[in-house]
C-alpha positions in Angstrom: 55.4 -28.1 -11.8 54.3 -27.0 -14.8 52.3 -28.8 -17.8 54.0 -29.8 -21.1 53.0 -27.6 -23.7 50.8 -30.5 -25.5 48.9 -31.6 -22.6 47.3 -27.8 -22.5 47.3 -26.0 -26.0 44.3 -26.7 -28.4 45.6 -28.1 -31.7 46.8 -25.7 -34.0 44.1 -24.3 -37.1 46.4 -24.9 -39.8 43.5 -25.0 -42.6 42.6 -21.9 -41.1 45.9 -20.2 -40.8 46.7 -21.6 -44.8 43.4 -20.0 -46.2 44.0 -16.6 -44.7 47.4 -16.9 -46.1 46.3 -17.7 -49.2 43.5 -14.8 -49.3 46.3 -12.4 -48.6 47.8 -13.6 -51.8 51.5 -14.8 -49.5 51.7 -17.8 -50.4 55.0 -18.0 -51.8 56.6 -15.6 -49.4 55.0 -17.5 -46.5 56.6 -20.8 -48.2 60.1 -19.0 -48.3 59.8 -18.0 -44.8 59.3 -21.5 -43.4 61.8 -22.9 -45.6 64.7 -20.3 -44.5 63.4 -20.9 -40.9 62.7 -24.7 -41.0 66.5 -25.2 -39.0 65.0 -23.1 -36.2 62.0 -24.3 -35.4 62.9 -25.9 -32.0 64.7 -23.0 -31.0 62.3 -20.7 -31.9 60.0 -22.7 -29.7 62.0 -22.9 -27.3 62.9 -18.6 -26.9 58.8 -18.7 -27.1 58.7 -20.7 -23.7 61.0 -17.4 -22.1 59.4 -14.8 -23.6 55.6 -16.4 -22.6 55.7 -14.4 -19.7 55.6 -11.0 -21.9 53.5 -12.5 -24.8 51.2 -14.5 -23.0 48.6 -11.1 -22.6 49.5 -10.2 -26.3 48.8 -13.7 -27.5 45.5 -14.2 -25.8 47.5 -17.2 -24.2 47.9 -18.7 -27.4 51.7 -18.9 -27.5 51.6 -22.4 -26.0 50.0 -23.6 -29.2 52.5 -22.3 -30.9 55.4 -23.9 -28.7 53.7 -26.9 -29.4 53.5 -26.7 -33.2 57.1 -25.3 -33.4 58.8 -28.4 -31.4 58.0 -30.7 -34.0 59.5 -30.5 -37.5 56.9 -32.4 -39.1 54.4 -30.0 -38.2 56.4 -27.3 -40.7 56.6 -30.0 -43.7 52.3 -30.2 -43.2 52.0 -26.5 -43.6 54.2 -25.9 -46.1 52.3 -29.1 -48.3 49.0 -27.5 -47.0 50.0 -24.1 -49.1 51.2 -26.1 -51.4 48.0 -27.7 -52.3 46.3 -24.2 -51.5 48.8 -22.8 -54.3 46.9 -24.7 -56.8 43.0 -23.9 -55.1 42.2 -21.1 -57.8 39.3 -20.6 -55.3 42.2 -18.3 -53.3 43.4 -16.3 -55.8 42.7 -12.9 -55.8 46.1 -10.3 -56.0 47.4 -12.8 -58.1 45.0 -11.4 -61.2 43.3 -15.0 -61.5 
């Protein structure tokens, strides 16, 4: 039997994952994206599960993680507050001409 996705996947680096969005100057499409795709989060997550056997050696066996951060909803609302609150770091602004 195999493991829930939680009990093996290091936590997801959303700080890290926000800043490099933010450095690319996506912030706003990023934001978009997760809203439009909020709905299918736990689908998504769950059509990662099937295809883990042909992603796993792409992922670096990461896609657990992201089965695990997909399945819960809340997760989504933290990331899109986190570029939120990275939105107004002028630190990150550089194609924006700021």
């Amino acid at each position: 039997m195999q493991e829930p996705p939680e009990a093996n996947a290091a936590p997801f680096p959303m700080q890290g994952v926000t800043a490099a969005i933010a450095r690319r100057g996506w912030i706003a499409p990023a934001v978009l994206l997760l809203e439009l795709l909020r709905p299918l989060s736990f689908i998504s997550a769950q059509a990662l599960l099937v295809l883990e056997p042909l992603l796993g050696p792409l992922s670096g066996g990461r896609t657990r993680r992201y089965v695990a951060f997909l399945e819960d909803r809340d997760n989504l609302s933290r990331l899109l507050d986190a570029l939120e609150a990275e939105r107004g770091n002028p630190s990150h602004r550089t194609r924006e001409g700021g």
